[in-house]
C-alpha positions as CSV (number, residue, x, y, z in Angstrom):
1,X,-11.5,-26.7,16.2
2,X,-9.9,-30.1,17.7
3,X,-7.0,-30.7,19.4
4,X,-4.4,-31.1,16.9
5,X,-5.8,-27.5,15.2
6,X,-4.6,-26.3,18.5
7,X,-1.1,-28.0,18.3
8,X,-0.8,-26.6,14.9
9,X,-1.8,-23.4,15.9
10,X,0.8,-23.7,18.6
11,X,3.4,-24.6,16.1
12,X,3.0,-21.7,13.3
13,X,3.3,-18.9,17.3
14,X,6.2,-20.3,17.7
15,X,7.5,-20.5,14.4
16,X,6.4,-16.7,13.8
17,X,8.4,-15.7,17.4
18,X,11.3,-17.1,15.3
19,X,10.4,-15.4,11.9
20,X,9.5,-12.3,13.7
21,X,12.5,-11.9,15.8
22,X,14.3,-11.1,13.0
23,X,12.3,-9.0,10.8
24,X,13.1,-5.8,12.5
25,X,17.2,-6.7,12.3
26,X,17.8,-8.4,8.9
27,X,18.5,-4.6,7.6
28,X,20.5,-3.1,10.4
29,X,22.7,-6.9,10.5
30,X,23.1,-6.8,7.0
31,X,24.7,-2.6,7.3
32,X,26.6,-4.5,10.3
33,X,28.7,-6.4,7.8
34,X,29.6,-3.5,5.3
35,X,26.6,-4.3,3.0
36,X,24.6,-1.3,0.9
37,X,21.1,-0.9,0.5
38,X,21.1,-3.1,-2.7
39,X,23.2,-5.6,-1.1
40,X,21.0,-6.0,2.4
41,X,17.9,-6.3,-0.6
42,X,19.7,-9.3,-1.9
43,X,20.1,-10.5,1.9
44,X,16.4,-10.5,1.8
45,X,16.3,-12.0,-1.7
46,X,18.1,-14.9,-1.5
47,X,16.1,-16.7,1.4
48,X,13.1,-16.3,-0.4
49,X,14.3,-17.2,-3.7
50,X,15.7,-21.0,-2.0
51,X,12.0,-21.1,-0.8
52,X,10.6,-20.5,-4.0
53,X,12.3,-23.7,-5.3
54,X,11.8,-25.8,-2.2
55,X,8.2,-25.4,-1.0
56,X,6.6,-27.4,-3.9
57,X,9.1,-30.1,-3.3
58,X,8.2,-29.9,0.1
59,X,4.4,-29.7,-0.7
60,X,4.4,-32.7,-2.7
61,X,6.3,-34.9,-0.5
62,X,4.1,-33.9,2.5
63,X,1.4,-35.4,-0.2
64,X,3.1,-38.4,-0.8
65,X,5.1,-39.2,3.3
66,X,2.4,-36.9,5.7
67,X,2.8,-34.1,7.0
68,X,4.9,-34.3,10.5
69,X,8.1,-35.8,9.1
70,X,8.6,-32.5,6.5
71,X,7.5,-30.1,9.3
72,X,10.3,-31.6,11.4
73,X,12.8,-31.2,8.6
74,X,11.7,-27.9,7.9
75,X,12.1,-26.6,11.3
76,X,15.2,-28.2,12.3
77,X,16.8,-26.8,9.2
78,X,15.4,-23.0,10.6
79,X,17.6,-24.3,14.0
80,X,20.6,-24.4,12.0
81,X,20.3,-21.8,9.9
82,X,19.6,-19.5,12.0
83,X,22.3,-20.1,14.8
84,X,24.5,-19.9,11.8
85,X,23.3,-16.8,11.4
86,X,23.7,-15.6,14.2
87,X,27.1,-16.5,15.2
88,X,28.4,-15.6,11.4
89,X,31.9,-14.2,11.3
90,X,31.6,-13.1,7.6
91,X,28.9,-12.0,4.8
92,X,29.2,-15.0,3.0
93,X,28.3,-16.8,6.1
94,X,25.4,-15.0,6.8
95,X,24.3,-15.1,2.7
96,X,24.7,-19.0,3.1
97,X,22.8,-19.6,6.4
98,X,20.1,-17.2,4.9
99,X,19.9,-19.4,1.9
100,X,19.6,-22.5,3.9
101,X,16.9,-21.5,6.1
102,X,14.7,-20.6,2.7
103,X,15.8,-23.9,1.5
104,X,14.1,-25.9,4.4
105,X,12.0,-23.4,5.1
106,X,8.4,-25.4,4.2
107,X,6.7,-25.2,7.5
108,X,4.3,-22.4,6.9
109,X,2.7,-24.1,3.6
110,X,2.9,-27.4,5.8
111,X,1.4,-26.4,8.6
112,X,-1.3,-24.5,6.3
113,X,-1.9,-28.2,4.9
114,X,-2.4,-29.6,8.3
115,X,-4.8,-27.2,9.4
116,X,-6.8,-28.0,5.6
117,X,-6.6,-32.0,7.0
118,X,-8.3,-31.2,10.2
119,X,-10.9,-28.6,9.1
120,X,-14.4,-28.4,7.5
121,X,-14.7,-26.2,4.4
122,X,-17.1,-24.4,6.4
123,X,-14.8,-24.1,9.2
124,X,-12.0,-23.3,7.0
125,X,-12.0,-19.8,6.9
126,X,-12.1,-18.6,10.6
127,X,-9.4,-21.6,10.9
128,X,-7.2,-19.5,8.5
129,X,-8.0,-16.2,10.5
130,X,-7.1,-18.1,13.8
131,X,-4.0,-19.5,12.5
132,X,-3.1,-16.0,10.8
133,X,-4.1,-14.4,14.0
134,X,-1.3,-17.4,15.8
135,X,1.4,-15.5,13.2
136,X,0.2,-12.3,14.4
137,X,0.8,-12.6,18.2
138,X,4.3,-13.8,17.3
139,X,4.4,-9.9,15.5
140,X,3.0,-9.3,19.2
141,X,5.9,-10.5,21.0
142,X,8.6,-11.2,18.4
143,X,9.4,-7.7,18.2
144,X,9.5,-7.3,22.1
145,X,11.9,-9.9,22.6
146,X,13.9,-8.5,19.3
147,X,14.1,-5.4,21.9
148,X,15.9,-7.5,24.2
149,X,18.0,-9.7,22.6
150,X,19.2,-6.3,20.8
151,X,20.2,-5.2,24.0
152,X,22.8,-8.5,23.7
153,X,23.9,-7.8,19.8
154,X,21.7,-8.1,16.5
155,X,23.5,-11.4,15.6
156,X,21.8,-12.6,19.4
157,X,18.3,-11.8,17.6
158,X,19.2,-15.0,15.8
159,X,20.4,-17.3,18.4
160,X,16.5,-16.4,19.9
161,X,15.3,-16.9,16.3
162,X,17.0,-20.5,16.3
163,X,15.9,-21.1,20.0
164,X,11.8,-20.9,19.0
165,X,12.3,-23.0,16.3
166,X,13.8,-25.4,18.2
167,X,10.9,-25.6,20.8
168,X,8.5,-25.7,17.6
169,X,10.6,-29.2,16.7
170,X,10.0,-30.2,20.0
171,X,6.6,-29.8,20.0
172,X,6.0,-31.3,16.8
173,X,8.0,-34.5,17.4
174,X,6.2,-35.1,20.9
175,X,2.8,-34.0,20.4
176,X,2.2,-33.5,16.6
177,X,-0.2,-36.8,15.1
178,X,0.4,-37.3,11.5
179,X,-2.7,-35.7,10.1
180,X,-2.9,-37.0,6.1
181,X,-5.2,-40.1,6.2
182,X,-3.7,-43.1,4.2
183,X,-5.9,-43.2,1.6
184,X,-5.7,-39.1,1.0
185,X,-1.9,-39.5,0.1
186,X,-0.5,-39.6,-3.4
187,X,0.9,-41.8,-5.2
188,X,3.4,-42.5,-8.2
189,X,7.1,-41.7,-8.7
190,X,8.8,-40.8,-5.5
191,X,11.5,-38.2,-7.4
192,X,9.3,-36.5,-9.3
193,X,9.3,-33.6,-6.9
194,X,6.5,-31.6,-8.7
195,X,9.0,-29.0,-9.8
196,X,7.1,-29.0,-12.8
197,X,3.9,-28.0,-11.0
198,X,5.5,-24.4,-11.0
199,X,4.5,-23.9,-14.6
200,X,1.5,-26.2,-14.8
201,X,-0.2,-25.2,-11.2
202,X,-0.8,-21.9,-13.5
203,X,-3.5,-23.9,-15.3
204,X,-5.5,-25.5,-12.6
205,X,-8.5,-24.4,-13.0
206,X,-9.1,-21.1,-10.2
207,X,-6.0,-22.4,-8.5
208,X,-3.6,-20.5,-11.1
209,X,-5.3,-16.9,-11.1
210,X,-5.0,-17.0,-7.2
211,X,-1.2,-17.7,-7.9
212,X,-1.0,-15.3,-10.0
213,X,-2.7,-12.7,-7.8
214,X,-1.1,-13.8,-4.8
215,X,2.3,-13.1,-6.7
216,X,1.7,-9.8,-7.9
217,X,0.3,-8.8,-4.5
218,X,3.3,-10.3,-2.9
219,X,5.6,-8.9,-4.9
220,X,4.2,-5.0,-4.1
221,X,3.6,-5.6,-0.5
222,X,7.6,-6.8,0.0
223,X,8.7,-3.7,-1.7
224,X,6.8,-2.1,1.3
225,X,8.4,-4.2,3.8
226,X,11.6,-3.7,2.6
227,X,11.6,0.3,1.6
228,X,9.6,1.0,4.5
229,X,12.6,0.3,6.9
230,X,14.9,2.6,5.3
231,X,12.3,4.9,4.8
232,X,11.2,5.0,8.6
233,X,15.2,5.0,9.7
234,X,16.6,8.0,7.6
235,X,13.5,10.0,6.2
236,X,11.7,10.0,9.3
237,X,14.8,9.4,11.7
238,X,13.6,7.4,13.6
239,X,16.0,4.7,15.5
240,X,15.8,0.9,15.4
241,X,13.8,0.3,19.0
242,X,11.2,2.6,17.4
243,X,11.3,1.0,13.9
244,X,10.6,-2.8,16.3
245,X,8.0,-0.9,17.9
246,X,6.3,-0.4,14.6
247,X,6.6,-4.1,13.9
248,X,4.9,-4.4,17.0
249,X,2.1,-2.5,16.2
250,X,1.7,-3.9,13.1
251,X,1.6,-7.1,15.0
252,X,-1.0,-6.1,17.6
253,X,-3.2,-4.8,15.4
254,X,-3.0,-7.8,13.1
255,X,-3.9,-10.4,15.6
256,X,-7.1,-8.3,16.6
257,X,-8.2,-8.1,13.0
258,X,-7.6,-11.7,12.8
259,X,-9.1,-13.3,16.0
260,X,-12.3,-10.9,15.7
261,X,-12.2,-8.9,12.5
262,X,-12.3,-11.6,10.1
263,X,-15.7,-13.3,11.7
264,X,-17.4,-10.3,12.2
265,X,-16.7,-9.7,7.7
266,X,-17.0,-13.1,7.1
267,X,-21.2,-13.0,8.5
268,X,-21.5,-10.2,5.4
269,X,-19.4,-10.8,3.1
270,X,-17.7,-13.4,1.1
271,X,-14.0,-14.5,1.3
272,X,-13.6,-12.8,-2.0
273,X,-14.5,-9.6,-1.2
274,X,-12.8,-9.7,2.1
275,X,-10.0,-10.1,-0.1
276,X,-10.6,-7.4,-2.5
277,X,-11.5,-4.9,0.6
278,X,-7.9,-5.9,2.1
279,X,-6.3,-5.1,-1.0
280,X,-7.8,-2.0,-1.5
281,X,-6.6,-1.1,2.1
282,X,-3.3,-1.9,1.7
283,X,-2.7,0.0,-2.1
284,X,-4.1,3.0,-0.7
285,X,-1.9,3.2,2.4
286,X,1.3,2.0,0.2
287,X,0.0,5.7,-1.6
288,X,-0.5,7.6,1.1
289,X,2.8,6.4,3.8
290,X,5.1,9.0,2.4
291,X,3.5,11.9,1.3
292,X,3.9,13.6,4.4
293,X,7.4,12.8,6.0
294,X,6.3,13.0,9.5
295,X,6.2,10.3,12.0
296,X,3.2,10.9,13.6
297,X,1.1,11.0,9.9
298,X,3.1,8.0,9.5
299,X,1.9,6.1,12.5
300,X,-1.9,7.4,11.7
301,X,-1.6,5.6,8.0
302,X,0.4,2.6,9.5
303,X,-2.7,2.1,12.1
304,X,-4.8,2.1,8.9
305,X,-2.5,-0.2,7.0
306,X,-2.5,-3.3,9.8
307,X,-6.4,-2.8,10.7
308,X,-6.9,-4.7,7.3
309,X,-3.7,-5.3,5.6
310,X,-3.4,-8.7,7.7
311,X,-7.1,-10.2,6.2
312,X,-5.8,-10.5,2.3
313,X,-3.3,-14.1,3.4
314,X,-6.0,-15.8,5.1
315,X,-8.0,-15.2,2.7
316,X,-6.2,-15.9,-0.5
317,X,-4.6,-19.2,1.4
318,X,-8.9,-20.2,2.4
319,X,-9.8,-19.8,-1.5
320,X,-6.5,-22.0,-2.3
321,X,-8.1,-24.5,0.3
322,X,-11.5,-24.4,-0.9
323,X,-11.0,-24.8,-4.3
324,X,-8.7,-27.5,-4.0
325,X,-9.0,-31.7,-3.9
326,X,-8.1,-32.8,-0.6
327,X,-5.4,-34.6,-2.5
328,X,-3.8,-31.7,-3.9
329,X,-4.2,-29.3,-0.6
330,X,-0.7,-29.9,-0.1
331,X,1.0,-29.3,-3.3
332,X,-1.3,-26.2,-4.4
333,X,-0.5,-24.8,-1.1
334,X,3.1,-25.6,-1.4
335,X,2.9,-23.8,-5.0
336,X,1.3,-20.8,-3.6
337,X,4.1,-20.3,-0.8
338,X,6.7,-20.4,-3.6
339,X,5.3,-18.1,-5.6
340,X,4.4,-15.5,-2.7
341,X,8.2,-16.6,-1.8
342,X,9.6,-16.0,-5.3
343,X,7.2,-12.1,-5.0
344,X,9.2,-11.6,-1.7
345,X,12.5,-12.2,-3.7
346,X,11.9,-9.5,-6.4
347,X,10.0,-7.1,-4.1
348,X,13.3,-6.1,-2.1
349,X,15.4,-6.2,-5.2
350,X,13.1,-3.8,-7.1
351,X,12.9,-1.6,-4.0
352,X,16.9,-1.9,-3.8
353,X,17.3,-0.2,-7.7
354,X,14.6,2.0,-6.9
355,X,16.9,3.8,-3.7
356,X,19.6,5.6,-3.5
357,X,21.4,6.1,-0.2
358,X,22.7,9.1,-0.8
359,X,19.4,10.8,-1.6
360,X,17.2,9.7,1.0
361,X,13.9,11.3,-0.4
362,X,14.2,8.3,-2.8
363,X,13.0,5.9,0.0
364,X,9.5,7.1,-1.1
365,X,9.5,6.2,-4.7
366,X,9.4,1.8,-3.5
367,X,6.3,2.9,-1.7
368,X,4.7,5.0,-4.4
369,X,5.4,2.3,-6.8
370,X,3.7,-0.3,-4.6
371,X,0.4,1.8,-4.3
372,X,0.0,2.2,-7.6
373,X,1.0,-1.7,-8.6
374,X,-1.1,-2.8,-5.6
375,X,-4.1,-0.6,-7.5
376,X,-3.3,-2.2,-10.9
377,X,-3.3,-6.0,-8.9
378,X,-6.8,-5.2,-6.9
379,X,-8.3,-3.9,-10.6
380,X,-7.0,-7.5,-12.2
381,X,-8.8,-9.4,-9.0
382,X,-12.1,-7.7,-9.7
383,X,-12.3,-8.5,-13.4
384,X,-11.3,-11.9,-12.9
385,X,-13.3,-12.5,-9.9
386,X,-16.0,-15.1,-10.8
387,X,-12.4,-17.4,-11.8
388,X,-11.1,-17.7,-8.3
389,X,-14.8,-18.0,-6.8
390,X,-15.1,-21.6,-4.8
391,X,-18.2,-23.2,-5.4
392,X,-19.9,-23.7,-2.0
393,X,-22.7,-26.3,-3.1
């Protein structure tokens, strides 16, 4: 791992203290401004929808002009966004700064492609599980200074969210080297943005069934991360320090899975069925969350839930990496963050029709639906398998 892993690594902590900052607040911010449970879900919606048409764009030019210069635009439009956000008067304020941040919002998929520039393929997975486990101290210590900028206002949570990313523009202005060799970039028509690579990434060869998968396991898992906030709030009544302390578990336990968890699987078993084990974790606590509607059952199955829930991302964005040309390592990981961002749009909405505020025990029935979908994804990886498979030879 070089230097310039390091910087990148770096980077994506301090761009996940600006993602995480907020994840615990987007619900109760959205209630601030009048807005129902459907209506929050469509708060959550819309930034991932804008991302799901920008990060191939993104991808492709990060191809074509290197890396730095989109990781800067991406994260100076998270600055503006963000203090938008935060200082937002209306709901059609916040909607739009929501929408904007999504629409710059590349610098995860760029970053991932930076990290694919400076790493081996043999190096590639415990790179992933580093740089996952650089997202997951950000759970660490986003949700702790959530805590205290709550202590301000929930629209303050933004103004710090706007504040991180700000320092991560710094850092990548000053410090950053272009990492895309000269002769790795691609060529051809500057404007044709690769939109069309949403339709025909489907049919690169093992690059499409991991889209697919990573789609249909997004889509389940952000019906989780949406209901689960209502669910945790009313069924278990809970209160929203406690619901960032959860985050914060969540967070803790990720980043020790991550920084020794995945090394310790990866000398047994393969990336794919490090995968397949995460997935299985992860539908069978979506199951078991709310069958008893008590908070300390709840924290037991959480604990469960994080141990191995945060191994199935490194892993599906490693089998992207390995199974791509060097070439194409930005666009195919571009393609893959817009269709996890696109799963992140219709998770929350489907979890939105699925509730009812007025009869709480409905909270359950996004998380029930998730197991079982999250069961019906894991059965689809296992049969289709030997297509995703990187040949390591």
């Amino acid at each position: 791992m070089n230097r310039n892993f390091w910087i990148i690594a770096l980077i994506a902590f301090i761009n996940a203290l600006s993602y995480t900052v907020l994840i615990p607040i987007i619900y109760l911010y959205g209630k601030q401004f009048g807005l129902n449970d459907f209506e929050t879900s469509l708060l959550f919606a819309i930034y991932s929808l804008a991302q799901f048409f920008a990060t191939p764009v993104i991808g492709k030019l990060s191809d074509r002009f290197g890396r730095k210069p989109l990781l800067v635009i991406s994260l100076l439009g998270t600055v503006i966004a963000n203090y938008m956000a935060g200082i937002a008067a209306t709901a059609g304020i916040l909607f739009f700064a929501r929408f904007l941040d999504g629409i710059t919002g590349g610098n995860v998929s760029v970053a991932q492609a930076v990290i694919s520039d400076v790493t081996t393929p043999a190096t590639r997975a415990k790179a992933f599980g580093i740089f996952g486990a650089s997202f997951g101290l950000g759970f660490i210590l986003g949700p702790v200074i959530s805590l205290l900028a709550q202590e301000i206002s929930l629209g303050a949570s933004f103004i710090a969210s706007a504040a991180f990313a700000f320092v991560g523009l710094v850092i990548t202005i000053f410090f950053l080297p272009e990492t895309l060799k000269k002769e790795d970039r691609s060529t051809g028509n500057v404007f044709d943005l690769g939109l069309d690579k949403l339709i025909t990434g489907l049919f690169i060869p093992k690059i499409g069934i991991l889209l697919v998968i990573n789609f249909l396991i997004g889509t389940t898992f952000t019906m989780f991360t949406y209901a689960f906030q209502p669910y945790f709030l009313t069924v278990l009544k809970q209160t929203n320090q406690t619901l960032t302390l959860m985050f914060l578990l969540f967070g803790v336990l990720g980043v020790i899975m991550q920084t020794s968890g995945i090394s310790i699987l990866n000398r047994k078993y393969s990336v794919v069925n490090i995968l397949l084990l995460g997935i299985f974790v992860r539908s069978l606590c979506f199951l078991l969350m709310p069958v008893i509607p008590n908070i300390i059952y709840f924290v037991v199955v959480a604990i469960l839930f994080a141990s191995l829930n945060s191994v199935v991302q490194p892993m599906i964005s490693t089998l992207i990496t390995l199974n791509a040309k060097p070439e194409e390592q930005g666009i195919v990981i571009g393609l893959n963050s817009s269709y996890l961002s696109i799963s992140n749009a219709i998770g929350p909405i489907l979890a939105g029709v699925l509730v009812n505020q007025s009869n709480p025990s409905t909270y359950a029935y996004p998380l029930y639906f998730a197991g079982i979908s999250t069961f019906m994804v894991l059965f689809f990886a296992v049969r289709n398998q030997r297509k995703f498979t990187p040949n390591m030879s």
